[in-house]
C-alpha positions in Angstrom: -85.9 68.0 -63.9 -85.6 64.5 -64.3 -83.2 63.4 -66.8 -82.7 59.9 -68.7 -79.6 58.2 -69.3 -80.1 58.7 -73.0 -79.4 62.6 -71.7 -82.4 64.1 -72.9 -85.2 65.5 -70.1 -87.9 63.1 -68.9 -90.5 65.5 -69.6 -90.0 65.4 -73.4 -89.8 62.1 -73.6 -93.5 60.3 -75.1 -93.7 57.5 -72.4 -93.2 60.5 -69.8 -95.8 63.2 -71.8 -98.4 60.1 -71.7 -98.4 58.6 -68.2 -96.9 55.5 -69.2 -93.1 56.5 -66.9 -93.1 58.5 -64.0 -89.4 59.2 -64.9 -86.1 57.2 -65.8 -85.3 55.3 -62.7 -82.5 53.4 -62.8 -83.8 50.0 -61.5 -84.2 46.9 -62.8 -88.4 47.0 -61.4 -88.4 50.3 -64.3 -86.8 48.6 -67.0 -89.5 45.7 -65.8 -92.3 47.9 -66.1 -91.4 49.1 -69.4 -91.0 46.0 -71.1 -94.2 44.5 -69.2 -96.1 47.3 -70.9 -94.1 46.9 -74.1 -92.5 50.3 -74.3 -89.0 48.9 -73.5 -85.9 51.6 -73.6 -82.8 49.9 -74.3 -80.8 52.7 -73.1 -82.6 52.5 -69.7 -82.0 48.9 -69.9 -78.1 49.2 -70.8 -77.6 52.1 -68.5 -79.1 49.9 -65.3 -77.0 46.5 -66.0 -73.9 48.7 -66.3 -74.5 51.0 -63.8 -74.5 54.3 -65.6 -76.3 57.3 -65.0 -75.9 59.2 -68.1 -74.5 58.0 -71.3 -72.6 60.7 -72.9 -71.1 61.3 -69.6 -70.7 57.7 -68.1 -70.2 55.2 -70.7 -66.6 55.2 -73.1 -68.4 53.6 -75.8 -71.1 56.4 -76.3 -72.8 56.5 -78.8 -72.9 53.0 -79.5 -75.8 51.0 -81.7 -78.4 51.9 -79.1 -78.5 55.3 -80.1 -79.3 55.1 -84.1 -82.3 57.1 -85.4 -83.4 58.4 -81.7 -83.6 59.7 -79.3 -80.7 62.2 -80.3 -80.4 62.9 -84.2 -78.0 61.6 -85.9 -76.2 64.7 -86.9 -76.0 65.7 -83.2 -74.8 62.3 -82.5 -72.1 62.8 -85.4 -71.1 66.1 -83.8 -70.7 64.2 -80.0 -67.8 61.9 -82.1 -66.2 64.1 -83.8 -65.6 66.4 -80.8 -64.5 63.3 -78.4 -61.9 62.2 -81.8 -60.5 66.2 -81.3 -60.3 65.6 -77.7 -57.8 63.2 -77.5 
């Protein structure tokens, strides 16, 4: 199962479902194709120029901007913080 930096599977993703991705791939020729077809993902994008594989895992300023109203809701996303703030 292929999943995206954004942490959710590829094969619930829309651009997935409806042939437009074969997967997130993190190379710059994906995040190429993407935009060329104007389905860009900036979390692809992001994840590729810093060199991250998944974002909740990978990045220390998850969830940043990228991340408001999709593809993770917002009260999931408000859960993520608060449990990182217990943390440390």
């Amino acid at each position: 199962m292929k999943v995206g930096p954004c942490g959710i599977s590829c094969e619930t993703c829309g651009l997935y479902t409806e042939g437009l991705c074969e997967g997130c791939e993190l190379s710059k020729e994906r995040v190429k194709m993407l935009k060329e077809i104007g389905k860009n993902c900036p979390m692809l994008e992001c994840a590729v120029e810093r060199d991250i594989e998944v974002c909740s895992r990978d990045c220390g300023e998850f969830p940043c901007e990228k991340f408001e109203g999709w593809p993770l809701s917002q009260s999931w996303l408000e859960m993520y913080k608060s449990r990182s703030e217990k943390e440390k």
